[in-house]
C-alpha positions as CSV (number, residue, x, y, z in Angstrom):
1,X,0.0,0.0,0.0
2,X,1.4,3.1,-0.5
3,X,2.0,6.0,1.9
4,X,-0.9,8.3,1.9
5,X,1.7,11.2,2.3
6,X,3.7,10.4,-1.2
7,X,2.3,13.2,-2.8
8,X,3.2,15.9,0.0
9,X,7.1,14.3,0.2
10,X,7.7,14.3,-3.6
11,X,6.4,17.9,-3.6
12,X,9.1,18.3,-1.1
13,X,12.2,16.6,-3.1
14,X,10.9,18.7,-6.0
15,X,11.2,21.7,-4.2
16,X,14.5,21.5,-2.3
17,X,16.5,21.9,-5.3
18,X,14.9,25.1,-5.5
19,X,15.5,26.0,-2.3
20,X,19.1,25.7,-2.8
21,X,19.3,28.3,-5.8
22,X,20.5,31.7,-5.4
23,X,18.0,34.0,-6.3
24,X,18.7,35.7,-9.7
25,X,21.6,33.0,-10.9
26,X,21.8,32.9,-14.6
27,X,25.0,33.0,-16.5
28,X,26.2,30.5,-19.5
29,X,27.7,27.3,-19.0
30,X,31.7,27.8,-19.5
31,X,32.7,24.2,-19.5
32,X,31.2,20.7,-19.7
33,X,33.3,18.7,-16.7
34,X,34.9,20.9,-14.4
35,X,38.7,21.0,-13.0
36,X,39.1,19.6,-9.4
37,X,40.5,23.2,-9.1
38,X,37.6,24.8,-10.1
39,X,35.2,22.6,-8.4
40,X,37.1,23.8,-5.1
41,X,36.6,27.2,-6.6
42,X,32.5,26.6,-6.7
43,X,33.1,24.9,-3.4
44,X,34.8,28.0,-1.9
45,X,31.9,30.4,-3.1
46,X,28.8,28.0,-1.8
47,X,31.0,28.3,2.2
48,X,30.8,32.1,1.7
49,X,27.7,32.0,0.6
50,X,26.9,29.7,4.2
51,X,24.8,27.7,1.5
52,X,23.9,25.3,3.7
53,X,22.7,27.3,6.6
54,X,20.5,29.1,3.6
55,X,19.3,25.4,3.4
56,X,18.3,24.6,6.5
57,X,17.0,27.7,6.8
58,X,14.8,27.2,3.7
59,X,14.0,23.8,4.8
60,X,13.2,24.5,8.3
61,X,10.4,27.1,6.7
62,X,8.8,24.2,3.6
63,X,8.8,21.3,6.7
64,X,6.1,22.8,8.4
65,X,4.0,23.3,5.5
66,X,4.6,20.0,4.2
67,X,4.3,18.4,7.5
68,X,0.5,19.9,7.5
69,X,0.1,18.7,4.1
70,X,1.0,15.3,5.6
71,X,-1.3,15.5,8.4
72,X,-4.0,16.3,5.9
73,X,-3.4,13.3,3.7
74,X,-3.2,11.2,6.2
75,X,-5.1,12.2,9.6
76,X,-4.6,8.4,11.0
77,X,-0.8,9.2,11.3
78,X,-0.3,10.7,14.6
79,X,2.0,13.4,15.9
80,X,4.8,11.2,17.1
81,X,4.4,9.3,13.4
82,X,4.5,12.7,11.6
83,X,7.5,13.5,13.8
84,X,9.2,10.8,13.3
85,X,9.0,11.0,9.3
86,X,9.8,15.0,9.7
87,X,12.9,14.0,11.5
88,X,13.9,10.4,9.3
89,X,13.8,13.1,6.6
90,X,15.9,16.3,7.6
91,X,18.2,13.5,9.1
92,X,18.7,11.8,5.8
93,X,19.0,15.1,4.0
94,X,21.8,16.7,6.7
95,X,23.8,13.6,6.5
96,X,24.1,13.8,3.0
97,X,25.1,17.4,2.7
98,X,28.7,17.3,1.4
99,X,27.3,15.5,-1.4
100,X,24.9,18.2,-2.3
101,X,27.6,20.5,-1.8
102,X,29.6,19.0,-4.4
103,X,26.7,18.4,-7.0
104,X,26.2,22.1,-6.5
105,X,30.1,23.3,-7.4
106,X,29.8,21.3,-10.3
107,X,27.3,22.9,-11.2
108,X,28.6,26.5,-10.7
109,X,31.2,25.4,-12.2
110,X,30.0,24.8,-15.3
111,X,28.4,28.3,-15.1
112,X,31.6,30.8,-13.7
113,X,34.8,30.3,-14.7
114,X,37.0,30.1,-11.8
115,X,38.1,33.6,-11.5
116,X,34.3,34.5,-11.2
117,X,33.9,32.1,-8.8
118,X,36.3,33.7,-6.6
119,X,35.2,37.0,-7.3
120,X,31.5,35.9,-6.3
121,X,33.1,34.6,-3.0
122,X,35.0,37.7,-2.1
123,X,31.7,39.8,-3.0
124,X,29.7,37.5,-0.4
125,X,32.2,38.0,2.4
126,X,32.3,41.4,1.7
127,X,30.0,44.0,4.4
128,X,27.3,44.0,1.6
129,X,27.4,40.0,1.0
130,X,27.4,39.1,4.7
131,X,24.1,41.3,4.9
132,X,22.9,39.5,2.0
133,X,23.2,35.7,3.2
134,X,22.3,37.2,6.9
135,X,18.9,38.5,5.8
136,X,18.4,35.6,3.4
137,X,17.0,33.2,5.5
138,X,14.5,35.2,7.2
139,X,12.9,36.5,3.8
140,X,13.0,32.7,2.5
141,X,11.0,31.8,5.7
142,X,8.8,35.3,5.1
143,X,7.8,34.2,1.5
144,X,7.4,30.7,2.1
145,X,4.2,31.2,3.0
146,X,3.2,33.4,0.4
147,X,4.8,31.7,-2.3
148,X,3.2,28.0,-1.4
149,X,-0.4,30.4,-1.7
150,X,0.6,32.3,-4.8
151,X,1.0,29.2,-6.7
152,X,-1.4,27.0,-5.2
153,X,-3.8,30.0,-7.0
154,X,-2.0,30.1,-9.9
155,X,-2.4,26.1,-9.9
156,X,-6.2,26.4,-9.1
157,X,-6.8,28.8,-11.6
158,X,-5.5,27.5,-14.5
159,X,-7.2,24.1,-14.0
160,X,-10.1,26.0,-13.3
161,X,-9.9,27.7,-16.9
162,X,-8.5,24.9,-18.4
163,X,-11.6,22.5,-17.0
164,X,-14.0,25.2,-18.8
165,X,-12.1,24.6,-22.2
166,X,-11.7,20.6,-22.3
167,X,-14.9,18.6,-23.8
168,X,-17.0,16.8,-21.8
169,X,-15.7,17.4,-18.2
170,X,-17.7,18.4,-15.3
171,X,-17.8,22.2,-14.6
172,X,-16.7,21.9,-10.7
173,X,-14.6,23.5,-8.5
174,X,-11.1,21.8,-7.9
């Protein structure tokens, strides 16, 4: 039988890899399989970027959404159950950090060359930076919120409209 959760946790490994993305990222790919060198260079910019306190931070604010979500699903479980899958879960995700770390820096990588990459890193522990990754967390935890809302209407809506166009489908209310 499967979990009646599954939908609320693969909504959450969906979303993490979002969570983990700057906000306004976008340059071109510079090369296809990074240097260990460069690699450590990526590496070097996601520490002074505290990437993974912008994480935890992130993920701290999308558990207890999705640990509702959960409940909802699945009212039988009970709060020591729901607990105990919210904690399974940031457990398996923090031990496993230095791996997401490193898929990451590859991934910068292919995006900065390495000289950017330090220059990104000495702009992030720069005054301006530091205030940067300090407020980070507490805006990501402001908007998660508002965000989750903003596209569950966006969602809503365009089913809604999209129900009114398709054939032979009951007019209701999603």
């Amino acid at each position: 039988m499967k979990p009646p959760f599954k939908p609320a946790i693969l909504r959450l490994v969906v979303l993490l890899p979002l969570l983990m993305a700057p906000i306004g990222a976008g340059a071109q790919p510079v090369e296809a399989t990074p240097s260990e060198s460069h690699i450590s260079a990526a590496l070097d910019l996601l520490a002074a970027t505290h990437a993974i306190d912008t994480f935890n931070a992130r993920l701290d604010a999308l558990v207890p959404l999705e640990t509702a979500q959960i409940k909802r699903a699945a009212p039988s479980l009970n709060d020591s159950q729901v607990a105990l899958i919210e904690k399974r879960l940031r457990d398996s995700l923090t031990t496993r950090q230095s791996e997401l770390l490193r898929i990451q820096a590859i991934e910068y990588a292919r995006h900065f060359d390495e000289k950017e990459l330090h220059d990104l890193a000495a702009f992030y522990r720069s005054d301006v930076g530091q205030k940067y990754i300090t407020a980070s967390p507490a805006i990501a935890q402001e908007l998660a919120p508002v965000l989750q809302k903003w596209v569950q209407d966006v969602v809503e809506g365009t089913l809604q409209d999209l129900l009114k166009t398709l054939p032979n489908t009951p007019k209701q209310k999603l």
